[in-house]
N, C-alpha and C positions, 0 to 999 in steps of 0.2 A: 543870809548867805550871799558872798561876794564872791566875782572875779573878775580878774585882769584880763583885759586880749589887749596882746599888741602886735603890731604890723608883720612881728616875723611871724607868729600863731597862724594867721588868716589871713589871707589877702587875696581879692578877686581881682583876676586878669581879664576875664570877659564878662558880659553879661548887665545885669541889673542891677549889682553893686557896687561896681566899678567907678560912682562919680561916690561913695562913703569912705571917705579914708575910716581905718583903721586904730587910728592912730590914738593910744589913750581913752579908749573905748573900755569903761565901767559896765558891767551889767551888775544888776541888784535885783534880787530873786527876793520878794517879801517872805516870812515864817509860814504865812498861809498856804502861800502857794508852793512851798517845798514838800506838803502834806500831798499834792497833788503832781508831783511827778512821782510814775512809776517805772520802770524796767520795763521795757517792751516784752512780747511773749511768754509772760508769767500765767497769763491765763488766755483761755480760748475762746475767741471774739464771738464765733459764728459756732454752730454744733455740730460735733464733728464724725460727719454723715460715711464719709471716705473712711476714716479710721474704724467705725462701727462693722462694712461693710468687708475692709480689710480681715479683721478681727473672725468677723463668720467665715470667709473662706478660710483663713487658715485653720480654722477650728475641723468645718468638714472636710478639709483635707488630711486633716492629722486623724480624724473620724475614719474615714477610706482607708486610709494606713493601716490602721490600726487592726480592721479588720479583716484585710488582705492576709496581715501578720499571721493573725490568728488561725485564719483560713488554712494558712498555708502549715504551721505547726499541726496542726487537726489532719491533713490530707498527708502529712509526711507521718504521722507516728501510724494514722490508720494502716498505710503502704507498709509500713513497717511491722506491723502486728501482721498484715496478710503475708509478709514474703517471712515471716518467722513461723506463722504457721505452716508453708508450703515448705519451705526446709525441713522442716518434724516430723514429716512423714503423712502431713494433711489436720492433725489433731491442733484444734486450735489449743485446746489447754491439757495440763494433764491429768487423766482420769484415775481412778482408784480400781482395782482390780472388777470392785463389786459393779461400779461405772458402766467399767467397758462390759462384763457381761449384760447389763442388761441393755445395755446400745447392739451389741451383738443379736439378740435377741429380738429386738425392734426391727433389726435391716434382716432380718432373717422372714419375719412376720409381713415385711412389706412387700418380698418377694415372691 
């Protein structure tokens, strides 16, 4: 693999390269060594502690959520079956004639 740079490509105004003309500058990259460039950030240099740590908090926070949710369906249908109750005249469900006599019977017995 070959390429051309010429003067209008590149050219340094200050610094360190500045006494290198440009000018008709070949680079020649051997076969071997084209095996050995890679794309930068294709893989992850160091191991990646921050993305791990990232990953568990959002996890136990979708966790908290989650249960909050639930909590809060559980404490809303409860309130709901109590004030459904309390509208029906106090009978949480409805009983059967035979039921209620013998509940009748109980609260009679208790008193």
């Amino acid at each position: 693999m070959s390429t051309q740079l010429s003067a209008y490509d590149a050219s340094f105004v200050h610094g360190l390269f500045t006494q290198y003309s440009t000018m008709n500058m070949t680079f020649r990259v051997l076969k071997d060594d084209a095996q050995d460039l890679a794309l930068p950030g294709n893989t992850f240099a160091i191991f990646p502690i921050g993305l791990i740590i990232t990953i568990v908090w959002t996890l136990l926070l979708l966790m908290v959520m989650g249960y909050g949710a639930v909590s809060k369906k559980q404490a809303r249908d409860a309130y709901r079956r109590r004030v459904r109750s309390r509208m029906s005249g106090g009978i949480g469900r409805l009983y059967t004639s035979s039921e209620l006599e013998a509940l009748s019977k109980n609260v009679q017995a208790w008193m």
